[in-house]
Structure formats: C-alpha cells, structure tokens
C-alpha positions, 0 to 999 in steps of 0.5 A: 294846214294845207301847203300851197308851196310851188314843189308840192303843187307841181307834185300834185299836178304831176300825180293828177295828170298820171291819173287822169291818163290812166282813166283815159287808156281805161276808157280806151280799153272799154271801162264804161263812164271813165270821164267820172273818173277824169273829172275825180282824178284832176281834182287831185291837184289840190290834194295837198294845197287845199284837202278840205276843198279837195275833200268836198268835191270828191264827195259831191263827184263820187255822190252824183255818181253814186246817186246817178247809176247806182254803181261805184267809178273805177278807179275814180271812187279809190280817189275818196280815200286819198281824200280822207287821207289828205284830209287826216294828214294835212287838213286843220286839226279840228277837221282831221276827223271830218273824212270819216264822214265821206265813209259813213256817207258812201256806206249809207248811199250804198245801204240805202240805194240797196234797200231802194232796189229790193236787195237788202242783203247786196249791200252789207259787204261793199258797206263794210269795205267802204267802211274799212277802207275809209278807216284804214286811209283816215289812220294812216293820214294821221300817222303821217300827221303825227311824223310830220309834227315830230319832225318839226318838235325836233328840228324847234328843239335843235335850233333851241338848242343852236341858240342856247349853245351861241348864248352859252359860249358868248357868256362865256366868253364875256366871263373870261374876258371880265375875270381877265380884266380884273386880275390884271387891273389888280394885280398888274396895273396896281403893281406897276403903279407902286413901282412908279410911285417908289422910283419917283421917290427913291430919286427924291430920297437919292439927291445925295448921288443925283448924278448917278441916282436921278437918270437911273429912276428917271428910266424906271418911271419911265418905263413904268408909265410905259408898261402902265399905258400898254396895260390900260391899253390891254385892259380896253381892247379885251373890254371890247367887243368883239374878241380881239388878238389878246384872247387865248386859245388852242392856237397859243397852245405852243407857247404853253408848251414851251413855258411848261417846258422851260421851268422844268417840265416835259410834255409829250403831246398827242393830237388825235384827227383832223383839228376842227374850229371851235366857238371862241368861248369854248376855244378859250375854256379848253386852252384854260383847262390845259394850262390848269392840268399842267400847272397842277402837274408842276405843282404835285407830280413827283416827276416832272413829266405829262402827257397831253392827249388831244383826240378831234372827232365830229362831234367830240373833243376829248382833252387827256393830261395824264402825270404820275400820280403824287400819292395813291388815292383820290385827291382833295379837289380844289379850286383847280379841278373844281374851275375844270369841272366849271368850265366844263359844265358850262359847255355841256362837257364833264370831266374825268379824274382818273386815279391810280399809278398815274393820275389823269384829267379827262375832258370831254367838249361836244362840237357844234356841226360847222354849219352852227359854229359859234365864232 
C-alpha cells in the first residue's frame, strides 16, 4: 500500500536529511556512537514509499545495535516507532499488525540482555515503555489508516453521485425532448395535414366559383405543406443529439412572461443573486415548472395576478410562484402539480404547496458546483 509518488518521496528524503543533520550536531555535541543513528535516520527515505522494508532495517539496525552494546541509540531508536506507524498507516492491510512485533521484539531484547548482565529488576520500566510506545505509535498509524480510507469512500461516493446527477438529467432531457415530439406529431403535424386535406377538397367542391375558390385553396395547401415540412423539420432537430436551439430553458423565460401577460395576466418578477448555468435537462425542467404554475394561476386565481420569485444560491435554486388563492384550503393535486412534483424529484429537488390567503408553489433544485456541471 505504500506510495511511491515523487512528492511524497521528496518529503521523506526531506525529513531524512533533517534528521540525519540533527545526528550529526548530536555527535558534535559529544552523544557517543551517533552514526547508528545516521545510518536509522537515511532509512527514513522509504518510510512511505516502502514501510515494510522501511520497517525491516529498522529492525535489524536498532537489533545489532542493541545486541552490540547493550544500550539504546538516541534518538535513532525513536526511528522504530516511526516504523510501527508508517507500517499501521501505509503498509498492506494484512501486515498492519506486523509493527507490534518490533515492540515485542525490543522488549524481549532488553529483558533478555538484562537477565544475561544479572540485573533482572533494570529491565522491567524500559520493557514496559517500548512496549507503550510501540502501542501508542501503531494506533495512531491506524488512525490515520482509517482518515485516509474515509477520505477516499467520500470523494468514490462524490463522484458516484456527479455521475448519477449527469445520468439523471441526460434522461431527462431525453424525456422531454421525446414527450415534445410526440405531442407535437399528434396534435400539430396531424392537424396541419387535415387542413391539407380539407382545402384540397374545399377547391374541388368550389369548381362552381373556381376563379375566386381554386388560387384562395391553392394558397392554403400551400401554406399547409410549408407549415407541415417545418414541423417535420422541428420534429427531427429535436430528435437529434445533442440539444438544439429549439429546447427551452430559463433563457425563454421573457417570452413566457410576456404570453402570460398578454391573456391578461400580471407578473411581477423577482430574481434573487447572481444566475448560475444549469444542466440542460434541469434547465428545462425549471422553465416547464414556471410555465405550469402560471398556467395553473390563469386557469384558478381569482385575480389575474403572480408573482414569480427566483432566489440563485451556490448550491441551491428556489423557484416561489405565489397567486391569491382560489378557496381556502388544500387543493385537489392534479396532473399539474403532480408533473411539479415529478420533475422535481427527478433532480433530487421537492416541491412545496403553500396554502393560505395566497397560494404558493415552492421548488427547490440543488446545484452541481461548476467544476461538474452537466451541459
């Protein structure tokens, strides 16, 4: 599990050279056999990068040495618990506990070379700290372990959900764009071909007054087949992938505005901080909400009046249509509040019927950060 990326590789070296000029000042200073200390401390390049080889001739040094003298190297022995710690925190898994054994180890050393020199009683304290130490320096590379696998489940689990939210809104928009062909093709393109058909035989049926009748039909075939084709053309642009300039949005939001005002209906609009971009699927699914929430206003307001409140945050948009309200109460949820709620949903957002002398829709979308937009 080591890391043998360049950064942490200059660190370690880093840290290795420090110490290795802190030995030397220490044998200047007069510490005796301060170059097994220097010898520990290089070993401190690989603390990361390889901790169970790192481990290993740590071990052996401070053994030797032990073995040799009989007394500890300072500081080069504390380099065995940086060891057991590099070992705990960036080792495999299965060897984690493999640094409780350089504890056992020392202890038993200084027990056994206590016993070996008659003085049984000398080595009961350093058994215990080594014993302590090594406890202390093995949990605390656990700990860290387990930061470092937390921070990882977290930043899989982001981008798990970056993905789930692309997904999302390209079904969404897929969707839409689907639901849009259809109606038109039933309702527009099938419309536009009766009026063809009726014209053409209206000119037929006309023969009598042909002068007057047959240029008048001629110009409504005419103009059928026309409207016709740039419905088929419509029809195929929105089938294409991507998204094209006839998709709807919060930039068309204007013309809504002004349709709603022109059959009667007064809006006051109030936009809240700075607009961010949105995804296109949920940039369209917004702009479907508003445009149900002022219809729903025109069809049972009592008064022909709304407001529509836009409120832009960093992580949040909130969508408030308020109206007076039709009769006190909740209101029977039809398929227009229930596509809210959908559309809604389908974003991760809710939605909000807020009842009382004025009845209010409140939707509230969460934004990607710009850095995972979805466009």
């Amino acid at each position: 599990m080591g890391s043998w990326d360049s950064r942490t590789l200059t660190v370690d070296a880093v840290i290795a050279g420090a110490a290795v000029v802190v030995c030397l000042l220490l044998g200047l200073a007069g510490v005796e056999e301060w170059y097994w200390s220097v010898l520990v401390s290089v070993v401190l390049v690989i603390r990361r990068a390889a901790p169970v080889v790192f481990l290993a001739l740590v071990a052996a040094l401070s053994g030797v040495h032990l073995i040799y003298s009989g007394s500890f190297a300072f500081p080069g022995d504390l380099v065995d618990l940086l060891a057991v710690h590099a070992v705990a925190g960036y080792g495999p898994a299965r060897l984690r506990h493999l640094g409780l054994l350089l504890g056992v180890a020392g202890s038993l050393l200084v027990t056994g070379r206590a016993l070996h020199d008659g003085l049984p009683s000398s080595a009961t304290l350093p058994a215990a700290l080594i014993v302590a130490a090594t406890l202390a320096a093995w949990s605390t590379g656990l700990m860290q372990r387990r930061q470092r696998a937390d921070v990882l489940e977290a930043e899989h689990r982001r981008r798990l959900a970056e993905q789930d939210s692309a997904m999302r809104a390209r079904l969404a928009t897929i969707e839409e764009r689907t639901r849009i062909s259809q109606e038109m093709h039933d309702i527009i393109a099938h419309s536009l071909a009766s009026v063809i058909a009726q014209a053409e035989g209206g000119r037929v049926a006309a023969r009598a007054d042909a002068v007057v009748a047959g240029p008048l039909f001629d110009r409504i075939a005419q103009i059928g087949r026309e409207a016709l084709n740039d419905v088929k053309r419509l029809l195929n642009s929105i089938d294409c992938d991507p998204p094209n300039d006839f998709a709807q949005g919060l930039r068309e939001l204007p013309g809504l505005l002004n349709g709603v005002a022109a059959a009667g209906l007064d809006v006051t609009l109030e936009v809240d901080g700075p607009e961010q971009p949105l995804a296109s699927g949920m940039d369209l699914a917004v702009y479907r909400v508003i445009q149900e929430s002022l219809t729903n206003v025109l069809k049972h307001a009592p008064q022909r009046r709304a407001q529509l409140s836009l409120r832009w945050a960093p992580t949040r948009l909130e969508v408030t249509v308020t109206s007076p309200a039709a009769v006190p109460g909740a209101p029977q949820e039809g398929r227009g509040l229930s596509g809210i709620r959908q559309r809604c949903s389908l974003f991760n957002g809710d939605c909000e019927i807020v009842t009382g002398e004025d009845f209010s829709v409140v939707t509230r979308w969460p934004l990607a950060s710009p850095d995972v937009l979805v466009s």
